[in-house]
C-alpha positions in Angstrom: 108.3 71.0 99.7 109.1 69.9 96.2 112.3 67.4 95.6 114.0 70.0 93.8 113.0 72.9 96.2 114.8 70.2 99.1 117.5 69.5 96.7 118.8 73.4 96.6 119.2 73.9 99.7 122.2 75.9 100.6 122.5 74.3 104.4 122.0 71.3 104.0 124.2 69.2 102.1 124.5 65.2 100.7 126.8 63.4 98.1 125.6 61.6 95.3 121.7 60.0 95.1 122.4 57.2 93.1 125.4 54.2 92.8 125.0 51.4 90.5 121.8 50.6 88.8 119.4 48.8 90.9 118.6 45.1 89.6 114.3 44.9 88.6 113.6 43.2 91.9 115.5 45.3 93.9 113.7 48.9 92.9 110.3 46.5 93.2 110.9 46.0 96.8 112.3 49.6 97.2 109.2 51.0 95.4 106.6 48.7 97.8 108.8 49.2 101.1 108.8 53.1 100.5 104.8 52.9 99.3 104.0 51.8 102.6 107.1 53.4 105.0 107.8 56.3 103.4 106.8 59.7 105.6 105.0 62.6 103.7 105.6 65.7 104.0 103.2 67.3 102.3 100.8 66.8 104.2 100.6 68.1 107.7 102.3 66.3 110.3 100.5 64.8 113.5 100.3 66.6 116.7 101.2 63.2 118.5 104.0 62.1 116.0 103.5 58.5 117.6 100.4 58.3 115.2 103.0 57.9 112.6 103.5 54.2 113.6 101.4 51.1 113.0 102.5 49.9 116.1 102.0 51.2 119.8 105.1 53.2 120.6 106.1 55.5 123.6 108.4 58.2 121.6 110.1 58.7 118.3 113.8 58.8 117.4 115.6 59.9 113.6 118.6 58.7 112.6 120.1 60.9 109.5 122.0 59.2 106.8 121.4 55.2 107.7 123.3 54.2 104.9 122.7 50.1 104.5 120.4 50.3 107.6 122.5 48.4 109.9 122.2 50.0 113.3 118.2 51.3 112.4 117.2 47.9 112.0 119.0 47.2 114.8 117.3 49.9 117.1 113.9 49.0 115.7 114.2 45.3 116.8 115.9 45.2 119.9 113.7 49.0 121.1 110.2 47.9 119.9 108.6 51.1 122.1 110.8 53.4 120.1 109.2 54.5 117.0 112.1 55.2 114.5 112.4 57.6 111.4 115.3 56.6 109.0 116.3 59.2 106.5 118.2 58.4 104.1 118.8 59.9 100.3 120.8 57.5 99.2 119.3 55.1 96.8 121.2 52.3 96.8 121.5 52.2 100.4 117.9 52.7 101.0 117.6 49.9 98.2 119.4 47.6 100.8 117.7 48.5 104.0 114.2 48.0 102.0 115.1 44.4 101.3 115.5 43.7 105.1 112.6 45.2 105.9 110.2 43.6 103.6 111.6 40.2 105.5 110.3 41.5 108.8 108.3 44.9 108.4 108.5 46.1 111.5 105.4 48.6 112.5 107.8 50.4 115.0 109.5 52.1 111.6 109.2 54.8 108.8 111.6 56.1 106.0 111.9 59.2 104.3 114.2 59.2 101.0 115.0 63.2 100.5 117.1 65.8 102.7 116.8 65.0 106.0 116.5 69.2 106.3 113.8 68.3 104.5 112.1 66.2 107.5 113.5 68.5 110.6 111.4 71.2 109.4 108.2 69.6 109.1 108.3 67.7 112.3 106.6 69.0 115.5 108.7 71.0 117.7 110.1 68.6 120.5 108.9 65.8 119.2 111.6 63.5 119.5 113.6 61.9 121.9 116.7 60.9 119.8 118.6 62.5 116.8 121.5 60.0 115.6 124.2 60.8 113.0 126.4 58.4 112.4 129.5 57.9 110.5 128.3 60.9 107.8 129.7 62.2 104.8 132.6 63.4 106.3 133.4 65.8 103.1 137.6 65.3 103.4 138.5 68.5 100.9 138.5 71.6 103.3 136.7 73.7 100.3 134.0 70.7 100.9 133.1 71.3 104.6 130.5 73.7 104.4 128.3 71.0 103.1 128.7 68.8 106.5 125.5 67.7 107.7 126.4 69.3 111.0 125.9 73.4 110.6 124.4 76.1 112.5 121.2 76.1 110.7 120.8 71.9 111.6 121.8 72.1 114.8 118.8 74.7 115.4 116.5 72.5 113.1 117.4 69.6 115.5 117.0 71.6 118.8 113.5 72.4 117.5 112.3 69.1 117.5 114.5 67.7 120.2 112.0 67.0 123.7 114.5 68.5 126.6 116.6 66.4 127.8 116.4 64.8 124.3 120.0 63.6 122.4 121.8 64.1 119.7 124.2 61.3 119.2 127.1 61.8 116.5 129.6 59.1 115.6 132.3 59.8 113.3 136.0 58.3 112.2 137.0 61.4 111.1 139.2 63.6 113.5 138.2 66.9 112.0 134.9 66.5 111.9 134.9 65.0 115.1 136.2 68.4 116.2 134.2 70.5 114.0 131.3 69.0 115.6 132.3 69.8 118.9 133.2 73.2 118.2 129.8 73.7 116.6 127.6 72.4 119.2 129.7 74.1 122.0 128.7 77.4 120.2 124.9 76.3 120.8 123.6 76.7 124.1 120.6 74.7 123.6 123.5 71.6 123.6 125.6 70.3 126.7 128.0 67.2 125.8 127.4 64.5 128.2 131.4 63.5 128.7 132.8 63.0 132.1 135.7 61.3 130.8 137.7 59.8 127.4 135.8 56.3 127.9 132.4 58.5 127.5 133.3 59.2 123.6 136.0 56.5 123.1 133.2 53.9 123.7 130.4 53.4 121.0 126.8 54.1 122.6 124.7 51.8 124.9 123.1 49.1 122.5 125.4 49.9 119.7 125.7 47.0 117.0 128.5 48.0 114.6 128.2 49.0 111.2 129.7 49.0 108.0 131.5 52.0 108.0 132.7 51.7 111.4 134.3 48.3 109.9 135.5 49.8 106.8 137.3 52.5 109.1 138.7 50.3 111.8 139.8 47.7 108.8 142.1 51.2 107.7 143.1 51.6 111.4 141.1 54.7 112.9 139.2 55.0 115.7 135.8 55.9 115.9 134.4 59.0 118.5 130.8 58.6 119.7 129.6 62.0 120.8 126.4 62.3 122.7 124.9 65.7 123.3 121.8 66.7 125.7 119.0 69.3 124.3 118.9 71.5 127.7 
């Protein structure tokens, strides 16, 4: 699909594509990072999506919206058998993840630069073995909640390529998205959450290194909720 046939989507929804101009060396690196990482989707996608990766890996995770690339760099050094998919629109943060990654380049990793939407449908059916949103777009102005990243039409995208037993981790400062998230997945039975108690979404997930936004939101005193949800 085109850019602008992924761009008009009407479920599917993300906030501006560009900040402040990038400096000549910076959209050099982003240019060669994304020559070399980014994912195609035009063409057809690999039966085994392991094949994706330069390096040997055992399954394949997404994460959706990685702003400056904190926690995917993260995953993709510290969970080298994990081949990760960053998707991210965002030029200027992509701009700063690609930086980092030209340091290191780690095979383990792939980017995609469009609507993540975009990338759920052309994936394989239960191809993956994590889906991570975190700390998204929360769209504050009620008339603005329709364009969520979390909808009935994503949550099927990401049961489709979700293995069983695969999860969808959501992390969010935001109490009404929290709860519009839980609402929406408890309407989808191809979802259970995995909370036994408070501790269980009060406590960031197993590995978790921090990010900006989680600083930024406990700097202006709220508390994050890290949701995890099991494809059935």
């Amino acid at each position: 699909m085109s850019e602008t046939g992924a761009a008009s989507r009407r479920d599917s929804f993300y906030g501006r594509r560009k900040g402040h101009a990038l400096r000549a060396t910076q959209a050099d690196t982003l240019t060669r990072v994304l020559d070399a990482l980014r994912v195609d989707t035009a063409a057809a996608a690999p039966d085994d999506l392991c094949r994706l990766f330069d390096a040997a890996v055992e399954d394949v995770a997404l994460e959706i919206g990685f702003g400056g690339g904190e926690h995917l760099l993260h995953r993709a050094a510290t969970e080298p058998a994990t081949g990760r998919i960053g998707a991210e629109p965002f030029v200027n943060g992509m701009a700063k993840a690609a930086a980092a990654i030209d340091a290191g380049r780690p095979g383990n990793l792939r980017l995609f630069d469009r609507d993540a939407a975009e990338l759920l449908d052309w994936l394989p059916p239960a191809s993956l073995s994590v889906v991570d949103l975190l700390y998204p777009d929360p769209w504050h102005k009620r008339r603005h909640w329709k364009r969520r990243f979390v909808s009935t039409a994503n949550l099927q995208r990401i049961a489709r390529v979700l293995q069983p037993g695969g999860l969808f981790r959501f992390a969010s400062d935001i109490p009404s998205y929290v709860d519009w998230t839980l609402i929406a997945v408890a309407a989808d039975p191809q979802f259970e959450w995995t909370a036994e108690d408070a501790d269980d979404w009060r406590m960031p997930f197993p590995g978790w290194p921090g990010t900006r936004y989680e600083q930024k939101a406990i700097r202006e005193g709220r508390r994050g909720a890290y949701l995890t949800f099991r494809r059935r």
